[in-house]
C-alpha positions as CSV (number, residue, x, y, z in Angstrom):
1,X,195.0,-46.5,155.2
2,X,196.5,-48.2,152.2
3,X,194.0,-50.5,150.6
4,X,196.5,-53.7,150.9
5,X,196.5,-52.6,155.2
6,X,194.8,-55.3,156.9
7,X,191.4,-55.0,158.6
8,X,191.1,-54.3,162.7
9,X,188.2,-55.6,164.2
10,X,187.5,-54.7,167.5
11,X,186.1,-57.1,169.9
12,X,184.8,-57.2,173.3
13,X,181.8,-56.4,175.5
14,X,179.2,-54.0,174.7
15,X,179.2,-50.7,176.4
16,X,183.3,-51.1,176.0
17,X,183.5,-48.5,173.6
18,X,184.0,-50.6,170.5
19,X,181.7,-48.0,168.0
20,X,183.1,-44.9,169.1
21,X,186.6,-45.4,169.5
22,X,186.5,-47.8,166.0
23,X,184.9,-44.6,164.1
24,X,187.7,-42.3,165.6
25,X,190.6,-45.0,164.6
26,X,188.9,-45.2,161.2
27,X,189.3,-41.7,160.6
28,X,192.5,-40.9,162.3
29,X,193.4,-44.5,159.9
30,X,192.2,-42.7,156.6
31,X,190.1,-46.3,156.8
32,X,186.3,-46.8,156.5
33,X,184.7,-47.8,159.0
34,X,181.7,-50.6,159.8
35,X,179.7,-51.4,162.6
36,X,178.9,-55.0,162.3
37,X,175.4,-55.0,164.2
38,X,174.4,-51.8,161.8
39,X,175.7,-53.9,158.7
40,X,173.4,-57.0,159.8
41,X,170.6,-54.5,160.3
42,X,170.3,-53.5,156.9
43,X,170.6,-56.6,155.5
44,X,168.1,-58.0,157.6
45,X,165.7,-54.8,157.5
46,X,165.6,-55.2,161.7
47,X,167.0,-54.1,164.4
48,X,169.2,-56.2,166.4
49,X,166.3,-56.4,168.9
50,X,164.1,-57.6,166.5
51,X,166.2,-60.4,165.3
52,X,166.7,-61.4,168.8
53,X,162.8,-61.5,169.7
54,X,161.5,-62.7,166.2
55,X,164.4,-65.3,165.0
56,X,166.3,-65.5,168.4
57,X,169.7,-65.5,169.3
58,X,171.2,-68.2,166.9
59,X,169.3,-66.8,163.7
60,X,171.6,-63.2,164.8
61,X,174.4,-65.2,165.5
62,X,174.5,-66.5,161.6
63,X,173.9,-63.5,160.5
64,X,177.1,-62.3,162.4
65,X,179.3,-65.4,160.5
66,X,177.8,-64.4,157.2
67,X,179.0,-60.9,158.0
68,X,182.7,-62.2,158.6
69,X,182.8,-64.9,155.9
70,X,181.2,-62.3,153.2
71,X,179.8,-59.1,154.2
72,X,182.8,-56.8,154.0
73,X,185.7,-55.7,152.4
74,X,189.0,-57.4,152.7
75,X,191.5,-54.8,153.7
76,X,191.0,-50.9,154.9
77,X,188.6,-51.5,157.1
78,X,187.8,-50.6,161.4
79,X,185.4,-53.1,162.4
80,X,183.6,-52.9,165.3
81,X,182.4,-56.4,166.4
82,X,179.2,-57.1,168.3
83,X,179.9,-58.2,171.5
84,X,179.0,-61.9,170.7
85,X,180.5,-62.1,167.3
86,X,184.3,-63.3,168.8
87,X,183.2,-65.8,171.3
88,X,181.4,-68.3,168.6
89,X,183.6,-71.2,167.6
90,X,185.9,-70.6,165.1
91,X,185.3,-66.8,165.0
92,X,188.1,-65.1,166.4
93,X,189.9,-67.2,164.4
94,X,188.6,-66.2,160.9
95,X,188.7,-62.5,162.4
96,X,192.9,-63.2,163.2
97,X,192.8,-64.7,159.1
98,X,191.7,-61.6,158.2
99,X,193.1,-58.6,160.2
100,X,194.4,-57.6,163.2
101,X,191.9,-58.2,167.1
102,X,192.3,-55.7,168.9
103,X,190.2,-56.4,172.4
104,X,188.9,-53.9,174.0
105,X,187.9,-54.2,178.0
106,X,185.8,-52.3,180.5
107,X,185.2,-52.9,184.6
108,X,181.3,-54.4,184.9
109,X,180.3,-51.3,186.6
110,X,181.3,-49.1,183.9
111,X,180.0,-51.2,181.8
112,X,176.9,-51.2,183.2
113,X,176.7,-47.1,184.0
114,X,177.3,-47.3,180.0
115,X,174.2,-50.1,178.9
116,X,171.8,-49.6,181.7
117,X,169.8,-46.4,179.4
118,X,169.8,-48.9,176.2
119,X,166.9,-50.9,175.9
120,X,168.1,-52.2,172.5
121,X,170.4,-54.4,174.0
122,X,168.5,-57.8,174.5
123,X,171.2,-59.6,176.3
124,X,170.7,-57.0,179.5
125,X,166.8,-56.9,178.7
126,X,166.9,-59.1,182.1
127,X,165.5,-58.4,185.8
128,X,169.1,-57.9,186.8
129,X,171.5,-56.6,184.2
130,X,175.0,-56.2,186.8
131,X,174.4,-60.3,187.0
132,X,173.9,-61.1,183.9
133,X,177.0,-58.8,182.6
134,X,178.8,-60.9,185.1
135,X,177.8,-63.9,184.1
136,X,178.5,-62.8,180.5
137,X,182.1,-61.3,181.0
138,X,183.2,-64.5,183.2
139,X,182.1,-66.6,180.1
140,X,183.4,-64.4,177.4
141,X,186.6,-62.4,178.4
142,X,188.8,-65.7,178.2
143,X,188.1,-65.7,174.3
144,X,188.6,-61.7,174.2
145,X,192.2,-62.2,176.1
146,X,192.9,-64.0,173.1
147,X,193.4,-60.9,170.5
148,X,196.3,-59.8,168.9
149,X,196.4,-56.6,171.3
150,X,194.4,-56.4,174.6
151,X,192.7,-52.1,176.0
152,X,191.6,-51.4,178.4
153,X,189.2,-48.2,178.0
154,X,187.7,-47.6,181.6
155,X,189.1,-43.5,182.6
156,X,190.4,-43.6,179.3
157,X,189.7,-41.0,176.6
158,X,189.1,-42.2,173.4
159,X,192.2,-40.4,171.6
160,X,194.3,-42.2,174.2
161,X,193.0,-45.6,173.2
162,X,192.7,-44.6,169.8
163,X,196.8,-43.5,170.4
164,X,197.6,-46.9,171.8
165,X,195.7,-49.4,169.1
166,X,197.7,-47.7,166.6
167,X,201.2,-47.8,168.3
168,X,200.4,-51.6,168.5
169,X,199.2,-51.8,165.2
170,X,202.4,-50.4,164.0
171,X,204.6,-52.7,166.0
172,X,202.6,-55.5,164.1
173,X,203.0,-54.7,160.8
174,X,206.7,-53.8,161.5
Protein backbone atom coordinates (compact mmCIF):
# COMPACT_ATOMS: atom_id res chain seq x y z
CA UNK A 1 0.00 0.00 0.00
CA UNK A 2 1.49 3.23 -1.08
CA UNK A 3 2.00 5.51 1.83
CA UNK A 4 -0.16 8.48 0.12
CA UNK A 5 -3.26 5.41 -0.22
CA UNK A 6 -5.95 6.40 2.01
CA UNK A 7 -6.90 4.63 5.21
CA UNK A 8 -10.01 1.86 5.25
CA UNK A 9 -11.71 1.54 8.40
CA UNK A 10 -13.99 -0.99 8.79
CA UNK A 11 -17.18 -0.54 10.61
CA UNK A 12 -19.99 -2.41 11.83
CA UNK A 13 -21.21 -4.83 14.60
CA UNK A 14 -19.07 -6.95 16.65
CA UNK A 15 -18.80 -10.58 15.90
CA UNK A 16 -18.99 -9.24 11.95
CA UNK A 17 -15.71 -10.09 11.22
CA UNK A 18 -14.19 -6.64 11.31
CA UNK A 19 -10.48 -7.93 13.07
CA UNK A 20 -10.00 -10.90 10.97
CA UNK A 21 -10.93 -9.93 7.65
CA UNK A 22 -9.15 -6.19 8.32
CA UNK A 23 -5.74 -8.16 9.21
CA UNK A 24 -6.10 -10.36 5.95
CA UNK A 25 -6.91 -7.03 3.76
CA UNK A 26 -3.98 -5.38 5.49
CA UNK A 27 -1.72 -7.89 4.35
CA UNK A 28 -2.99 -8.82 1.02
CA UNK A 29 -2.83 -4.43 1.00
CA UNK A 30 0.98 -4.48 1.86
CA UNK A 31 -0.86 -1.96 4.65
CA UNK A 32 -0.48 -2.12 8.51
CA UNK A 33 -3.01 -2.91 10.20
CA UNK A 34 -4.76 -1.52 13.71
CA UNK A 35 -7.40 -2.71 15.77
CA UNK A 36 -8.87 0.27 17.32
CA UNK A 37 -10.18 -1.42 20.75
CA UNK A 38 -6.43 -2.96 21.06
CA UNK A 39 -4.97 0.58 20.32
CA UNK A 40 -7.26 2.14 23.19
CA UNK A 41 -6.18 -0.75 25.36
CA UNK A 42 -2.68 0.20 25.51
CA UNK A 43 -3.09 3.53 25.90
CA UNK A 44 -5.42 3.11 28.66
CA UNK A 45 -3.45 -0.01 30.26
CA UNK A 46 -7.26 -1.84 30.41
CA UNK A 47 -9.11 -3.93 28.75
CA UNK A 48 -12.11 -2.78 27.05
CA UNK A 49 -14.02 -4.41 29.88
CA UNK A 50 -12.40 -2.62 32.26
CA UNK A 51 -13.00 0.81 30.84
CA UNK A 52 -16.59 -0.17 30.55
CA UNK A 53 -17.00 -1.31 34.35
CA UNK A 54 -14.48 1.32 35.99
CA UNK A 55 -15.11 4.60 33.74
CA UNK A 56 -18.21 3.41 31.83
CA UNK A 57 -19.37 3.63 28.45
CA UNK A 58 -18.80 7.39 27.66
CA UNK A 59 -15.20 7.44 29.28
CA UNK A 60 -14.53 4.40 26.25
CA UNK A 61 -16.39 6.28 23.92
CA UNK A 62 -13.71 9.40 24.16
CA UNK A 63 -11.26 7.32 24.14
CA UNK A 64 -12.53 5.89 20.73
CA UNK A 65 -12.66 9.94 19.30
CA UNK A 66 -9.25 10.52 20.61
CA UNK A 67 -8.26 7.43 18.67
CA UNK A 68 -9.79 8.90 15.31
CA UNK A 69 -8.81 12.61 15.84
CA UNK A 70 -5.05 11.46 16.90
CA UNK A 71 -4.20 8.07 17.53
CA UNK A 72 -3.09 6.85 14.11
CA UNK A 73 -1.43 7.27 11.09
CA UNK A 74 -2.88 9.16 8.25
CA UNK A 75 -2.68 6.98 5.22
CA UNK A 76 -1.60 3.02 4.81
CA UNK A 77 -3.62 1.96 7.25
CA UNK A 78 -6.80 -1.19 7.75
CA UNK A 79 -8.64 -0.07 10.61
CA UNK A 80 -10.87 -2.09 12.29
CA UNK A 81 -13.46 -0.07 14.19
CA UNK A 82 -15.16 -1.02 17.38
CA UNK A 83 -18.51 -1.67 16.86
CA UNK A 84 -19.64 1.66 18.59
CA UNK A 85 -16.96 3.87 17.27
CA UNK A 86 -19.22 4.82 13.79
CA UNK A 87 -22.47 5.40 15.35
CA UNK A 88 -21.32 8.51 17.71
CA UNK A 89 -22.11 11.92 16.21
CA UNK A 90 -19.91 13.14 13.85
CA UNK A 91 -17.79 9.91 13.65
CA UNK A 92 -18.42 8.35 10.46
CA UNK A 93 -17.93 11.49 9.20
CA UNK A 94 -14.38 12.23 10.35
CA UNK A 95 -13.70 8.37 9.46
CA UNK A 96 -15.20 9.39 5.47
CA UNK A 97 -12.46 12.71 5.90
CA UNK A 98 -9.99 10.43 6.35
CA UNK A 99 -10.26 7.12 4.33
CA UNK A 100 -12.42 4.95 2.80
CA UNK A 101 -15.89 2.97 5.30
CA UNK A 102 -16.24 0.04 4.29
CA UNK A 103 -19.30 -1.57 6.45
CA UNK A 104 -19.32 -4.80 7.15
CA UNK A 105 -22.80 -6.75 8.10
CA UNK A 106 -23.77 -10.04 9.69
CA UNK A 107 -27.51 -11.78 10.35
CA UNK A 108 -28.20 -11.46 14.48
CA UNK A 109 -27.89 -15.15 14.77
CA UNK A 110 -24.57 -15.34 13.30
CA UNK A 111 -23.76 -12.73 15.08
CA UNK A 112 -24.65 -14.13 18.09
CA UNK A 113 -23.19 -17.98 17.44
CA UNK A 114 -20.00 -15.60 16.91
CA UNK A 115 -20.15 -13.36 20.52
CA UNK A 116 -22.04 -15.62 22.72
CA UNK A 117 -18.29 -17.48 24.08
CA UNK A 118 -16.81 -13.82 24.67
CA UNK A 119 -17.29 -12.47 27.95
CA UNK A 120 -15.13 -9.43 27.09
CA UNK A 121 -17.85 -7.95 25.34
CA UNK A 122 -19.80 -5.78 27.91
CA UNK A 123 -22.54 -4.64 25.60
CA UNK A 124 -23.90 -8.54 25.46
CA UNK A 125 -22.70 -9.01 29.29
CA UNK A 126 -26.76 -8.93 29.56
CA UNK A 127 -29.43 -11.69 30.75
CA UNK A 128 -30.45 -11.88 27.05
CA UNK A 129 -27.77 -11.19 24.48
CA UNK A 130 -30.07 -12.17 20.92
CA UNK A 131 -32.31 -8.98 22.46
CA UNK A 132 -30.02 -6.82 23.18
CA UNK A 133 -28.03 -7.44 19.65
CA UNK A 134 -31.38 -6.68 18.27
CA UNK A 135 -31.96 -3.76 19.91
CA UNK A 136 -28.38 -2.70 19.08
CA UNK A 137 -28.37 -3.54 15.26
CA UNK A 138 -32.06 -1.79 14.82
CA UNK A 139 -30.35 1.33 16.40
CA UNK A 140 -27.00 1.12 14.73
CA UNK A 141 -27.21 -0.39 11.13
CA UNK A 142 -28.95 2.90 9.66
CA UNK A 143 -25.50 4.69 10.46
CA UNK A 144 -23.40 1.55 9.13
CA UNK A 145 -25.67 1.69 5.64
CA UNK A 146 -24.09 4.88 5.45
CA UNK A 147 -20.31 3.77 4.30
CA UNK A 148 -18.66 4.26 1.27
CA UNK A 149 -19.05 0.38 0.49
CA UNK A 150 -21.58 -1.89 2.27
CA UNK A 151 -20.42 -6.54 2.99
CA UNK A 152 -22.05 -8.64 3.90
CA UNK A 153 -19.84 -11.47 5.56
CA UNK A 154 -22.50 -14.24 6.78
CA UNK A 155 -21.42 -17.81 4.50
CA UNK A 156 -18.72 -15.74 3.38
CA UNK A 157 -15.00 -16.75 3.56
CA UNK A 158 -12.84 -14.20 4.46
CA UNK A 159 -10.70 -14.17 1.07
CA UNK A 160 -14.04 -13.58 -0.65
CA UNK A 161 -14.77 -10.48 1.33
CA UNK A 162 -11.35 -9.59 1.54
CA UNK A 163 -11.70 -10.01 -2.73
CA UNK A 164 -14.70 -7.73 -2.81
CA UNK A 165 -13.43 -4.68 -0.41
CA UNK A 166 -10.69 -4.38 -2.69
CA UNK A 167 -12.51 -4.49 -6.08
CA UNK A 168 -14.49 -1.59 -4.47
CA UNK A 169 -11.67 0.02 -3.20
CA UNK A 170 -10.25 0.13 -6.62
CA UNK A 171 -13.36 1.47 -8.30
CA UNK A 172 -12.93 4.39 -5.67
CA UNK A 173 -9.80 5.51 -6.20
CA UNK A 174 -10.25 5.12 -10.02
Amino acid sequence: MQEATKNIYLIGFMGVGKSAIGRRLAHELDAQFTDSDQAIEQQAGLTVKQIFEQSGEATFREYERRFVETGHPASGQVIACGGGLAVQPGMLAQLKQRGIVVSLFASEATILKRTRKNKQRPLLNVENPAEKIRALLQERSPIYMQANVCVATDGRSINDVVQHIKRACEAMNS
